[in-house]
N, C-alpha and C positions, 0 to 999 in steps of 0.2 A: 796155189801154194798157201798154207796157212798163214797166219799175224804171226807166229812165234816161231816158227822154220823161217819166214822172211826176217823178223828182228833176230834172230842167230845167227843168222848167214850175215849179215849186215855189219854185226856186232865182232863176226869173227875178221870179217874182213879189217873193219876198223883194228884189229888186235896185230892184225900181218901186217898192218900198215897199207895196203890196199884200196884205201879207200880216207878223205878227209872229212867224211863227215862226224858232226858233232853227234854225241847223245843224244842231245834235243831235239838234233836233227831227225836221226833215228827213231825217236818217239815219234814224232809227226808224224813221219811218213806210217808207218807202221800201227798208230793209233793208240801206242802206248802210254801209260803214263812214264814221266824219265826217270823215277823210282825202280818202278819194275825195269826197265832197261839195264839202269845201275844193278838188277839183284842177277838181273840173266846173265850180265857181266861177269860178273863173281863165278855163278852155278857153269860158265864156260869153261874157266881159269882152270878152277878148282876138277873141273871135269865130270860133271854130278847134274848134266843138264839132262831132264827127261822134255822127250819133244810130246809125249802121248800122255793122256791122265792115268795115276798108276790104278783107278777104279774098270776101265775098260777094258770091255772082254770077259765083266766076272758077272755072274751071276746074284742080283739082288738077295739080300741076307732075309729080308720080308717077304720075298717069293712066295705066293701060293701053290703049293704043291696039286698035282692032278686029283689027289685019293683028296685032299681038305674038299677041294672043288664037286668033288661027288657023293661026299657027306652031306654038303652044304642043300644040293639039289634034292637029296631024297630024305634030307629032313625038310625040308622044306614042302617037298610031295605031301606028308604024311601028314603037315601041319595046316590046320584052317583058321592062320592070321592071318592079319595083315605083313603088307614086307614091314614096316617100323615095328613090329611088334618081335616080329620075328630076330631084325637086329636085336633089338636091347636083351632078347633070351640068348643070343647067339654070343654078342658080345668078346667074340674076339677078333673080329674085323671090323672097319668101319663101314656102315651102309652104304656110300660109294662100291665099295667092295663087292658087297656082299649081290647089291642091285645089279650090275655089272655082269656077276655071275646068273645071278636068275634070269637075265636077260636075256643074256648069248644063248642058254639052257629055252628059251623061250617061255618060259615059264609065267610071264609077265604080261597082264593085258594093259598096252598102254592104249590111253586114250587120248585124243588130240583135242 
């Protein structure tokens, strides 16, 4: 069970009366700070508690698309730089990125 389904469940007990523990106590155990306990409080009452982050499940906004990715390869084919060279011309990815891609592409002689 997660830190914040166990501080909920906990929190709500406390709200039924089910249970004597303190806030503080509820932090501890749970690892929270007693702020956040105080705010999960609230977001129970009020009934606005999300147990899940509202970002998950969704696909990254910066995602590199299949067709960028095979751009990337066959200019690169066609080009006789270096990979840093090739970034600063490319310049809309960062080298991490962009290396990454050539990589997997195998296009890359690493050497050890």
């Amino acid at each position: 069970m997660s830190k914040k389904i166990n501080a909920a469940k906990l929190i709500a007990d406390k709200l039924r009366g089910k249970t004597y523990l303190s806030y503080i106590e509820i932090a501890n155990i749970t690892g929270y700070h007693p702020k956040y306990i105080l705010k999960l409080k609230k977001e129970i009452i009020e009934g606005k508690i999300k147990l899940q982050h509202g970002n998950k499940d969704k696909e990254p906004v910066n995602k590199i698309t299949q067709e960028e990715k095979t751009y990337i390869i066959n200019l690169y084919k066609r080009s006789k730089v270096s990979i840093r060279k090739f970034c600063k011309f490319y310049n809309r990815r960062s080298y991490s990125c962009i290396y990454n891609i050539l990589k997997e592409a195998g296009l890359l002689k690493i050497s050890k």
